[in-house]
Each structure stands twice: as structure tokens, then as C-alpha cells.
N, C-alpha and C positions, 0 to 999 in steps of 0.2 A: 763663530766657533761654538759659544755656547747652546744657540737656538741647534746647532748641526746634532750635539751631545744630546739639544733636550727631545730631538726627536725620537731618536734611538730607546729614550727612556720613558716616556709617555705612557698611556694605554690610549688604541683608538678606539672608537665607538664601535662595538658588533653592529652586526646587520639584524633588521627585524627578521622574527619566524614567515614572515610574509612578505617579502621585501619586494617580490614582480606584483602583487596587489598593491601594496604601498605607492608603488613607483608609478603603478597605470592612473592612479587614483591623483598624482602629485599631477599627471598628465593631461587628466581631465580639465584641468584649471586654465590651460592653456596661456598660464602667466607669466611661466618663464622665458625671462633674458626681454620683457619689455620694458619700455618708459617706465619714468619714474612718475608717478600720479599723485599731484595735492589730495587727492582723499586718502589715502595712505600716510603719505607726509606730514600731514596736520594728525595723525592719532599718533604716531611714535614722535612728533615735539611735545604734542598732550602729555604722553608719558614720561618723557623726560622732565619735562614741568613739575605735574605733580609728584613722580616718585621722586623726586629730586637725583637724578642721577645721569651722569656726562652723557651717557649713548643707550639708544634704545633702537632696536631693529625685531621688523618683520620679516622674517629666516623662512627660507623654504628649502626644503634639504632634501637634495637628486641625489643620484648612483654614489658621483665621485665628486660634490660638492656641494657648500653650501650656499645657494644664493640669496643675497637681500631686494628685497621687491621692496623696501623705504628704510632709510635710515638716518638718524640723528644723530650727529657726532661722529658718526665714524668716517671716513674719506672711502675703504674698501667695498665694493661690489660682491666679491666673492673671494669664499679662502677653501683649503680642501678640508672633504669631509672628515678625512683623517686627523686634524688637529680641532674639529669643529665641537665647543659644548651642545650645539643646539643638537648633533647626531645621537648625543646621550640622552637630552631630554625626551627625545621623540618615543622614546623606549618606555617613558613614564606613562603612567594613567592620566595623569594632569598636569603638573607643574613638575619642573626640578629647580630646587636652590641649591647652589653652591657658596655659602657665607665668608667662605675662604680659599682660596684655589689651592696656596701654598700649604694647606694642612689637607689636601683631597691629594692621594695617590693617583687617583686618574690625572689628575691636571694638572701637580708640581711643576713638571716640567716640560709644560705643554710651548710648543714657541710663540702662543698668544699668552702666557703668563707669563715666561720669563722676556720677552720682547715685545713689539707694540701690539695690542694698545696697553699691553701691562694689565692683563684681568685678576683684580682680585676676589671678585663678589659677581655670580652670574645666580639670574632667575627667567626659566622660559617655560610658559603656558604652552600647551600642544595645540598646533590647529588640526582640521582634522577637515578631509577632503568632501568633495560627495559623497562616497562609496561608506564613510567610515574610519579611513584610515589614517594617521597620522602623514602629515607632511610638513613639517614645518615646526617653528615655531614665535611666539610674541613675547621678545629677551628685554630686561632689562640691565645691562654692563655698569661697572664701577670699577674706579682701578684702586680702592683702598676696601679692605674686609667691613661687613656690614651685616647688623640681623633686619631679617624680612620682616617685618608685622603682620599682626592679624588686617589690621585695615589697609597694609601696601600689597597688600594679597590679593585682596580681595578686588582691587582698585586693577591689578594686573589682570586679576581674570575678567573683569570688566573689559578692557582694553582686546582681551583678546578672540570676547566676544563679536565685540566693534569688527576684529580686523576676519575674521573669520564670517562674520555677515558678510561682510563686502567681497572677500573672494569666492563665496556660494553665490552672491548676488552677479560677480563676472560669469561664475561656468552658465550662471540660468541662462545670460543674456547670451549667451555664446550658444550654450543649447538651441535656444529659439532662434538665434538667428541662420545655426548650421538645420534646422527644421523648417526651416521658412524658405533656405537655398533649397532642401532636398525638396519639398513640396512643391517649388517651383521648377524646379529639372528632372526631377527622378519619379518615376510610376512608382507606387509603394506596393504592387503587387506585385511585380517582376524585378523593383529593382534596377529597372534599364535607366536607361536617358528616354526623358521625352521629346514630344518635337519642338519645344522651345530650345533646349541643349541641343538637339541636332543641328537646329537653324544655325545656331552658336558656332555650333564647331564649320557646319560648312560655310558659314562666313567668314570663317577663321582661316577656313581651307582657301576658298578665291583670294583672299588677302594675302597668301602665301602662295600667289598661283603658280607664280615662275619655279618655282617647287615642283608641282604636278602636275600632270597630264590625267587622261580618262576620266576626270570625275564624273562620278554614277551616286545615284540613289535609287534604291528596290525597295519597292514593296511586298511584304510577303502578307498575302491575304490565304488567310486559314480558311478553304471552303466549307461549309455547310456545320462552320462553329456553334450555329446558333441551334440545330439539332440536338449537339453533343449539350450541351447547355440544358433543354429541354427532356433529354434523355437520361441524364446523371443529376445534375443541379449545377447552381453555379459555384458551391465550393469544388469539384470535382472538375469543372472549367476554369479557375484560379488556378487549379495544382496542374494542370498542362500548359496555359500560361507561363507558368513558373519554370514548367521542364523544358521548354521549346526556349526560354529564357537562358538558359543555364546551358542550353546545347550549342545554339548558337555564338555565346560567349566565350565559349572551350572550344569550338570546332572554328572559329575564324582569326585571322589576326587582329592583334592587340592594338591596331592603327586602323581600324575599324570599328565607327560608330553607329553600335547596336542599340535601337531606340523602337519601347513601347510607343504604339500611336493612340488605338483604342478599339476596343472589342476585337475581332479578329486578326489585327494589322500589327505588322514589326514592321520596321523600316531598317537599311541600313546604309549609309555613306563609306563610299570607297574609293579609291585613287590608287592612278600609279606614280611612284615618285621618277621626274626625270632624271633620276641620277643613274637609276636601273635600267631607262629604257630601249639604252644601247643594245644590255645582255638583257633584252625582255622581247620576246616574241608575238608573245598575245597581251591581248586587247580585255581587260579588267572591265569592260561591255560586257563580255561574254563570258568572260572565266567566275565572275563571282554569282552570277546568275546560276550558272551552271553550279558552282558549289553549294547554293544554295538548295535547291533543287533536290541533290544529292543530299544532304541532310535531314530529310523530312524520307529520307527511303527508307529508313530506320524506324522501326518501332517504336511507341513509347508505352513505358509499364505503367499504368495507372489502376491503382488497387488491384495489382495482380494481374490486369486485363492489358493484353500485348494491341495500343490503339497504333491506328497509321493514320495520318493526317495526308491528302492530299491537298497542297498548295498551289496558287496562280500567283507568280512574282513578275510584277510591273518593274520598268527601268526605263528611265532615265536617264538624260545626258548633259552634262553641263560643255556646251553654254547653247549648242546644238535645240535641245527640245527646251531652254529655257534659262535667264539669266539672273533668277533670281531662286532661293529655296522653297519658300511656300509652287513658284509655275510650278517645281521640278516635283517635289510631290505629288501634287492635285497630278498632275500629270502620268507620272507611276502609280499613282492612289486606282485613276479611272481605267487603266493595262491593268491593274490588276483585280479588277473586280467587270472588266469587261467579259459581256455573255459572248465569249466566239464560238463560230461554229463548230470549232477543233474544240471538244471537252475536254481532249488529254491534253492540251497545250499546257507544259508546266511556267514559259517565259512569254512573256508578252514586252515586246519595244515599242516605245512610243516613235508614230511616226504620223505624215501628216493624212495619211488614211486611218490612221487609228483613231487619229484626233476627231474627222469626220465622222466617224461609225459610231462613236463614243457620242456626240454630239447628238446625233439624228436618235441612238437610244436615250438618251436625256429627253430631248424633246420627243418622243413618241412616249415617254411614259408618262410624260404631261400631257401627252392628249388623250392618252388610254382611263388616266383621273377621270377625265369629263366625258369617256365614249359611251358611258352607261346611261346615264343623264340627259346627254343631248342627241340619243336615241343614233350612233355611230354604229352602232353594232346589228349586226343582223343575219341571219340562219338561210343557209340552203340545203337539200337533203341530196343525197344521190340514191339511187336505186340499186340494193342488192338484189340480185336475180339468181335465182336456181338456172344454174348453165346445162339443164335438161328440157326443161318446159319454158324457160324463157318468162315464169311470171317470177314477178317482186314479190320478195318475199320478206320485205324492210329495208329501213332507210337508212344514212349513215349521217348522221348532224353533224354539217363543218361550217366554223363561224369563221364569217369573216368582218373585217374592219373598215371603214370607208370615213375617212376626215374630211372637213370640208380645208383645210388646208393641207394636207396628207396627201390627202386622195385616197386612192385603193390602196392597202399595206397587204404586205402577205403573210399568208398565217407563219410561215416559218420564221419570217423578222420579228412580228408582235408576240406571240404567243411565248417564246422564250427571256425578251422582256418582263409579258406577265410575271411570267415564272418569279424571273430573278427581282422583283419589285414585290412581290408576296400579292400582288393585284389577279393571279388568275383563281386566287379563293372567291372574290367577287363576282371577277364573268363569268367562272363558273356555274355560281348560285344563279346569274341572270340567264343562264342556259338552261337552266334545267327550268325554270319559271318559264321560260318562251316556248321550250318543246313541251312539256304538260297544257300549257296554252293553247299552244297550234294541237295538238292530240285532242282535246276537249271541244274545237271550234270542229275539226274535222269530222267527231263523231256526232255533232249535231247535225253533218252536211249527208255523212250515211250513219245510219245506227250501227252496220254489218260491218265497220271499218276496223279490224282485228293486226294492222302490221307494226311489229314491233321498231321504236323508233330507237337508234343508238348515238348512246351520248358517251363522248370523250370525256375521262375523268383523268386530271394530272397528276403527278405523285406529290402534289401537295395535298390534296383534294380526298385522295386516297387512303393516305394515313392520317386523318384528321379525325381526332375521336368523336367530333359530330357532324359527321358526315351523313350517318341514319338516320338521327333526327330531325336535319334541317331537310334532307330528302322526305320521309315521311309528312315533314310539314306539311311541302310544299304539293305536294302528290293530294294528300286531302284537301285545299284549298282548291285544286282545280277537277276533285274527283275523280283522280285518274288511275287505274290499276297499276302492280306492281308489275303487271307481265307487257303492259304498255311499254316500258322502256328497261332496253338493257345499257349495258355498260364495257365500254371500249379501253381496255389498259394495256401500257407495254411493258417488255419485259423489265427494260430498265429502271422506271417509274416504281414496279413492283420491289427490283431488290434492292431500292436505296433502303428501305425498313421493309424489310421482308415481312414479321413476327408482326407490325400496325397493320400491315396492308394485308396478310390475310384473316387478320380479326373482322377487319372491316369488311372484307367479300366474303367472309361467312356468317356475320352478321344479315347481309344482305340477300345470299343465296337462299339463307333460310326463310325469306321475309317473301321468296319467288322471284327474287331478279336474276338473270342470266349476265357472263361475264363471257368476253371472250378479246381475244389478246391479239393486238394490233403489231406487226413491222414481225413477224414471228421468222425466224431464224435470223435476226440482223443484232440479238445480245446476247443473251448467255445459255438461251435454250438448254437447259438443263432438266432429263426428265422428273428427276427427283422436284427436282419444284413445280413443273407442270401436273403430276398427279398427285400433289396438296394442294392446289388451287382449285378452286370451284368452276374451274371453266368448261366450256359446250361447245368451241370454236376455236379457230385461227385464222389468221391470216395471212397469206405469202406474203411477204413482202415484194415489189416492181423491181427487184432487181434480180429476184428468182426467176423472172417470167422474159425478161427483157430479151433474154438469148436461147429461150428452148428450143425456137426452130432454127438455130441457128449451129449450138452445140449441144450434140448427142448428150456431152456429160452433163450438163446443166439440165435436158430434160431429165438423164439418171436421177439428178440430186430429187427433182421436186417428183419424182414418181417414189422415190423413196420415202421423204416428208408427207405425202399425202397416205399411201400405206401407214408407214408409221402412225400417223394423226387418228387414222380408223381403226384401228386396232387396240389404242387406247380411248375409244369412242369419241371423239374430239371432230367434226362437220370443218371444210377444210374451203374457205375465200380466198381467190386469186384475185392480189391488184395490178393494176400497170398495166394490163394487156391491151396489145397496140394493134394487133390485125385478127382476120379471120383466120390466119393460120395457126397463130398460138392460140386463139380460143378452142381451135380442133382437137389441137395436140391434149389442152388439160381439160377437154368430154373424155377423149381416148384414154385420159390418163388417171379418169375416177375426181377428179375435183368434184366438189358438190357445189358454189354457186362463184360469181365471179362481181367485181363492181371495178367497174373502167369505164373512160370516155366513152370508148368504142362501143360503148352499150349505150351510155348515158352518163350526159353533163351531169350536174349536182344543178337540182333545181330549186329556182326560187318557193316561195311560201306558196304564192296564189296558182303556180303553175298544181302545185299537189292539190292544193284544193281542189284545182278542178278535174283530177283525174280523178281521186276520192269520190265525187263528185257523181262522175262518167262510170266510177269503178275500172278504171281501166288501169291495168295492173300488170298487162302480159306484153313482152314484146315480141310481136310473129316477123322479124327480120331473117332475112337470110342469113347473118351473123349467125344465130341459133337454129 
């Protein structure tokens, strides 16, 4: 009855001016409510020792109570903040003494002075957190009134030095060690889970199989990242990073393990739970793929500038394409960074054709390493003819590849290998070094040998900002003029960087090399870019040709394209052509030269020498 009275009549402790600071800061510590630890233990018996007094406690004081993390003599764990001296002291700059409780209006009738442990005499040193902030404090109790000293003072604040090292000494060791977890789980520039925590969690997942169905892993491979990289810098490739981070985190479910890989790659782990799969129709194969997909349709604002990413996202399937995490990735890793011949394919599934195809580009880019070297490579020309007079009027250089374990590869298999290995900057250069070659050997064989040779340039090759100079190198080392070789580009080459690509062909143009544009109407044919380009030609593409004698409209279209083409002054080559009938049609139709089998194979090296040779340059077939 009388502790009931003395609550009523008490005062409690206010709240600090900063009391959610206080509290985050009490939280850093991550000490409350554990073990009791001998290094704590032995500094409040020290204190009781030396101050000579019954009970000494290390007080750490939350919302709505006070906890002791060590104490000496007293049996209690924790009491509320409300009756708590230590809530008062925290309020102090330093220390608070209370030398008598029974003559202090705050604590007369507090129900720890007027019942157990009976405080007559409190003193508590403030500990004070990482941040700053007071949390706590290191009390010395006595249950009869007493004056503090100068030297029992100073002895406390020593003490509370001690216990206040040690609890800074817990958060460091806590710090490092929640810095040692993140750096081993989490990408510090995204933020995500890496693929050690993925592996984690989907091991976690098979462990809980009977749980789930569909489990999938995707790969999202960010195409041609390494451009935007090159083009902005890499802080500006961090901060997209960071948004494709942040979109995919918000736009999928929260049971969904979103994980940085590295450089271009996100991964993510998904399942269906069999609790759902009753009322579940589709197949988490295909729906989160697809959701994926559909997230990157979106723009993203990077300094103001609206980018759009297109991605290729690889999948996987457990236990199907693999029974363990590292198959299941490598496996979606290689779908998604696989060269298919579909370029808009946004989903690639692993299957055991993929797995092959995947495979055979692996191993051909190992032998494309060595086809420079061990002299694999090598040039045949075909002949462009003026489809009036039937003489060559140049050549067109097509490389082809020949392994001694391969065997013959075709340019369409290698070549986009090349590409996607950064190896056709190489053959490239080796091409241009063999046609200046063969140009050089040719014009010793006739002096009057005047036909321009054309060399295919890639859209890596094109916007490469030394591309003039290693061209010019190489052209002086074998003496060869600039009007000796022209250059062969498509349209889509051109607008992956439009602004490089035509730096570099008016670099060139100016220097007297002629340009003219390969596969013409099969990309974006757009006039507006075609009369900015420096170009002197086109070419149909074989699938314009394929059906002109067959449907009227189809001749329409290329009687149209070839008009068109002359009227913005553009010299107009048909390829593909399979009989003398369609060759009639595009004389009738104004074409100006043509390059097909049906004229002529693409011939070896020694074959041209010895026409060069002969001079013989015209072909008098009935075809023409």
C-alpha cells in the first residue's frame, strides 16, 4: 500500500529533447537483453570494492525501462523507467548525485526508496553511445545517505570510462562483423544479394523442396552495357545499376531473390509454392521471364536522358537443366549472353540444343584465338559486274574460316562470334593487311590493274576511333591508294552509334575512300540517314530479287528502290540472283551492276591473279 501511494507521489524522469536519437543510438549497441559477461562483472565488483558501497550497476535506459547489462548486489534485471534514477541522470552532462533520496522531491517517494532495495544515496556517470548520445548509465547505490568525494568521483568516472570502452568496443566488433556479412552477401553498389546469398537462399529453397515447385533462375544480361560504359563513364553505369536495382526490387515479389552478379548481369531465383498450385495455372518458367522482360520496356531517366535497355534473359530450371546452383546459373549465365540468330529474342531456355550451340560457340572462339596465327583464315573475291557490258568492275572480299579440327565454318556461324568476343577488331585488321597485300602483289603482276577491292567493315570496327589511323598505317606499309579499296557497311552496324559511325566515314570519305551499304532495305532504310552518309552505292538485298519474276509486286517494290536510289545519285547492286530471267528483268529495270553465283563464284586469290594477269575482266556469257 505504501509503494501504491508512493507512486502516485513521485516525479518521473522526462524524456530527452532527442529521445528517437537517443534510443536509435541505445540501439546501435545491440546489447540489450543479453548475457551477463565477466568483463562487465568484474568492473561493477571493482566498484563496489573500491567505492565501498553494497550495489553497483551498468544501467542502460530504453523507451519504457531500465536495463542492467552487470550488476553487483542487486538480484533485479530490470525495473521501469518510470521509477528509474538512472532516467534522471541521463539528462545530466555528466554525473548525477543524489546524497540523500529522502530530502530529493523527485525520489521521496519513489517505490525504490521507500521499498527494496531502500536507496538512500545514488551517483551515475552517463555513458554515451556511438552517435553521441546518452544511453545509460555507471551507478553506484547505498541504502543509508552519504557525501561523494572528490577522489570517489573521480574513481566513478574512471569506471565509467572502463565500461563505456567496452560497450564502443561491442558495437565496433558488431559493426565489422555486420561489414564483413555485407561484403560477403551484398554488392555495395546495388545493394542486391550476390551470388554467394543467392546460392544460399537456393539452397535453402531445395531444402524446403516439398514446399515448391518450378524453381527457375534468370539471368538478366544487360546488352551492349559496356558501350553505355564507354559512352558516359562508369559513374553514370553505377547509377543505372543502381535504377535497374531499385526497379526490379519494387516491381517483383518480396519472395523473390534479386541478385547482383557482375558487370552487366542480375540474376534472380523464383518458385511456385505448392500450396498455390492448385489455384495456379501458369508455369513461373514462363511468367517471370516474361515479367521480366516487360520491366526493362520502360525507360530509364539518367541525367535527364530517357535510356531504354534492351535485355537477353537466360532460364533455368531446377532440377530439369541442373541440380545444383553454380549448373543452374552457368547455364542461364550462357542463354543469356548466347549470339542467336533471333537478335530481338528477349528469353532464352536452356535446353539440350542450346547447351550444344552454346558449346560449339565456346569452342569456335577458341579456335578463332588461334586462326590468325595458324594462318586459318583466308580471302576469296567475287566479282561485281556492270549488268550492261558484263565487265568487273570490282571485287567484294568475303572471309572465310577453315580449322584443321572445325573444318570449313560459315561466315554466318563465326563472324558473329567474332563480333560478340570483341575478336572481329582483329580479323578485321588481318583483312585489311591481306587485301592491300593481294592489291600490291596484283599490281606488280599488271601495272594498269585499276579495280576497286571491297572490304567489309563491322559495327565494331566502324565506330572505333582508330580506325583511320590503323587504316592509313596499313595502306602505307603496302603502298596502296586510298581509291584501291572501298568499304562495305549495313545499315544496322551504322545505327547502333550513328554520330561514331559517321565521324568515321567522313573522316574517311575525305581521305577518297568510297562507302556503300550492304543488305539495303532489310533495316531501317531511312532517307534521312542515307543522305548524311557518304555513300556512292547499295545494294538489294537476295530477298528483293528472289521473287521478281515471280510477283509483279515484288518487281514493283525494286523498280521503285532502284528509281529512288538514282535520283538521290546512289549506283544500285543486285544480289541473290538465281537465273537469266531475273537478271533480264533488273537490265529492264535500270539496275546498274549485279554480283551472284550465276555470274560468278567468289574466287580464290590465285584464281584473280591470273585473270589480272590475262586482264580478263569481262564476261561475254549469254546470261549478259
Amino acid at each position: 500500500m505504501v509503494q501504491t501511494e508512493a507512486i502516485a507521489t513521485f516525479k518521473k524522469p522526462p524524456l530527452s529533447l532527442n529521445e528517437d536519437e537517443r534510443i536509435n543510438d541505445l540501439k546501435l549497441l545491440n546489447i540489450l537483453d543479453t548475457s551477463s559477461e565477466e568483463r562487465f562483472d568484474r568492473i561493477t565488483e571493482l566498484m563496489a570494492d573500491v567505492l565501498d558501497v553494497p550495489i553497483a550497476l551498468v544501467s542502460l535506459v530504453d523507451s519504457h525501462r531500465q536495463w542492467f547489462k552487470s550488476t553487483c548486489g542487486l538480484q533485479a534485471s530490470e525495473t521501469s523507467r518510470d521509477i528509474s534514477f538512472c532516467g534522471h541522470a541521463i539528462l545530466e552532462s555528466e554525473i548525477l548525485v543524489i546524497e540523500d533520496a529522502y530530502k530529493d522531491n523527485r525520489f521521496a517517494n519513489n517505490p525504490l526508496v521507500v521499498g527494496e532495495p531502500y536507496i538512500r544515496f545514488y551517483a551515475g556517470v552517463v555513458l554515451r553511445g556511438p552517435m553521441g548520445h546518452p544511453v545509460g548509465t555507471c551507478c553506484i547505490i547505498d541504502r543509508k545517505p552519504r557525501v561523494l568525494t572528490g577522489r570517489q568521483r573521480n574513481h566513478l568516472l574512471i569506471f565509467s570510462d572502463l565500461v563505456e570502452s567496452e560497450l564502443l568496443h561491442n558495437y565496433n566488433v558488431f559493426q565489422l562483423k555486420e561489414q564483413t556479412i555485407s561484403n560477403a552477401f551484398y554488392d555495395p553498389v546495388t545493394g542486391l544479394s550476390n551470388q554467394r546469398l543467392l546460392i544460399d537462399r537456393f539452397q535453402q529453397t531445395i531444402i524446403n523442396n516439398d514446399s515448391f515447385s518450378n524453381i527457375v533462375i534468370c539471368i538478366i544480361n544487360i546488352c551492349r552495357f559496356s558501350h553505355l560504359i564507354n559512352a558516359w563513364g562508369r559513374k553514370i553505369g553505377d547509377q543505372v545499376l543502381q535504377d535497374v536495382a531499385v526497379r526490379l526490387k519494387s516491381e517483383l515479389k518480396k519472395e523473390y531473390t534479386v541478385a547482383y552478379l557482375e558487370g552487366d548481369k542480375f540474376a534472380v531465383l523464383g518458385f511456385t509454392r505448392r500450396a498455390k498450385e492448385a489455384n495456379n495455372t501458369t508455369n513461373i518458367k514462363y511468367v517471370l521471364p516474361s515479367k521480366l522482360c516487360s520491366i526493362f520496356q520502360k525507360s530509364f531517366c539518367v541525367n535527364g536522358i530517357d535510356l531504354y535497355l534492351k535485355v537477353r534473359v537466360g532460364v533455368s530450371e531446377y532440377p530439369g537443366d541442373g541440380k545444383d546452383a553454380l549448373t543452374l546459373l552457368e547455364n542461364a549465365r550462357m542463354c543469356s549472353k548466347s549470339s542467336n540468330k533471333d537478335s530481338a529474342l528477349c528469353v532464352v531456355y536452356f535446353s539440350d540444343e542450346s547447351s550444344q550451340l552454346i558449346s560449339r560457340q565456346f569452342i569456335l572462339e577458341q579456335h578463332l584465338q588461334k586462326g590468325i596465327e595458324n594462318n586459318n583464315f583466308y580471302l576469296v573475291y567475287q566479282p561485281i559486274v556492270c549488268i550492261n557490258s558484263g565487265e568487273i568492275i570490282g571485287f567484294e572480299t568475303l572471309l572465310r574460316f577453315c580449322d584443321s579440327v572445325l573444318g570449313d565454318v560459315s561466315p554466318s556461324e563465326f563472324i558473329p562470334v567474332a563480333e560478340q568476343t570483341g575478336l572481329i577488331s582483329l580479323i578485321g585488321e588481318w583483312v585489311l593487311k591481306t587485301v592491300c597485300k593481294h592489291i600490291c602483289q596484283w599490281k606488280k603482276v599488271s601495272s594498269t590493274f585499276c579495280k576497286p577491292i571491297t572490304v567489309n567493315l563491322s559495327g565494331v570496327q566502324l565506330v572505333d576511333k582508330g580506325l583511320v589511323t590503323v587504316l592509313l598505317g596499313i595502306l602505307e606499309e603496302y603502298d596502296v591508294g586510298c581509291d584501291a579499296v572501298q568499304f562495305e557497311v549495313t545499315e544496322s552496324c551504322i545505327l547502333k552509334d550513328f554520330d561514331a559511325a559517321l565521324m568515321n566515314m567522313n573522316l574517311l570519305s575525305n581521305l577518297g575512300f568510297k562507302f556503300l551499304i550492304d543488305d539495303f532495305g532489310t533495316g531501317y532504310s531511312s532517307l534521312s540517314y542515307l543522305q548524311r552518309m557518304p555513300i556512292y552505292k547499295v545494294k538489294l538485298d537476295r530477298s528483293f530479287i528472289i521473287n521478281i519474276d515471280k510477283e509483279n509486286a515484288d518487281c514493283m517494290l525494286v523498280h521503285n528502290i532502284i528509281n529512288l536510289s538514282h535520283d538521290i545519285g546512289l549506283a544500285v547492286v543486285a544480289e541473290g540472283v538465281e537465273n537469266n530471267e531475273q537478271l533480264s528483268i533488273l537490265k529492264d529495270l535500270g539496275c546498274d551492276q549485279v554480283q551472284c553465283f550465276l555470274i560468278s563464284k567468289p574466287l580464290p586469290y590465285h584464281i584473280v591473279s591470273k585473270r589480272v594477269k590475262d586482264s580478263d575482266f569481262c564476261y561475254k556469257t549469254q546470261c549478259l
